[in-house]
C-alpha positions as CSV (number, residue, x, y, z in Angstrom):
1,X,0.0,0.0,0.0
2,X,3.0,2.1,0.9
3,X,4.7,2.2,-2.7
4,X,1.3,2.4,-4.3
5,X,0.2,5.5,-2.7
6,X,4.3,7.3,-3.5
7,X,3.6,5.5,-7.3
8,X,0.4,7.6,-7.5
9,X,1.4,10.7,-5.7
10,X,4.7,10.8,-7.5
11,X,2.5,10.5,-10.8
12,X,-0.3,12.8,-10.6
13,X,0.6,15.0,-7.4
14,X,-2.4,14.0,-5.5
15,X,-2.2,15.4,-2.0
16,X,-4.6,12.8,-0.6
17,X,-2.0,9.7,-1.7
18,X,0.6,11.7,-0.2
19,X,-1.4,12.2,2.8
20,X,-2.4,8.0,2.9
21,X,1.5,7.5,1.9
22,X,2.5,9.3,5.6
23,X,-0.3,7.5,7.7
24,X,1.0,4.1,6.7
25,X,4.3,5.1,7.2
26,X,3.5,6.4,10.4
27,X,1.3,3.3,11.6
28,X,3.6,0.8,9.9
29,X,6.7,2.8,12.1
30,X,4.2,2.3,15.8
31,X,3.3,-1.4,15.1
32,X,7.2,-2.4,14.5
33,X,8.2,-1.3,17.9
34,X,4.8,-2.2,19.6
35,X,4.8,-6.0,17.9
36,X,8.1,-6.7,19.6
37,X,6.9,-4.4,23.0
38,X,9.7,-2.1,22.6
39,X,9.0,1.6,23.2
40,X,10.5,4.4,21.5
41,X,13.0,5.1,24.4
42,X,14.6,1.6,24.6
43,X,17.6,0.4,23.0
44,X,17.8,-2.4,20.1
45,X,19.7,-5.5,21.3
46,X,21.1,-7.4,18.6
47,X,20.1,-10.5,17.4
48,X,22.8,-13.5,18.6
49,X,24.9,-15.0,15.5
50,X,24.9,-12.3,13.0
51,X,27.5,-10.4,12.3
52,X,27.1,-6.6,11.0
């Protein structure tokens, strides 16, 4: 939904797909940290057996 809504804003200029492109970004940015019950404020731990 995210890349269709840019697709169609970056096309036509639509303010409304622009508007729908921020609101899943914004929602999509809330569930990642709520799904693994981190908070904005706490640190990432890395994940055991991968390197960087």
């Amino acid at each position: 939904m995210k890349d269709f809504s840019w697709k169609y804003f970056a096309l036509t200029g639509d303010v409304e797909s622009y508007l729908l492109y921020k609101e899943v970004e914004r929602n999509r940015d809330s569930i990642d940290t709520e799904a693994i019950g981190m908070g904005d404020d706490e640190e990432e731990l890395p994940i055991e057996g991968i390197e960087l």
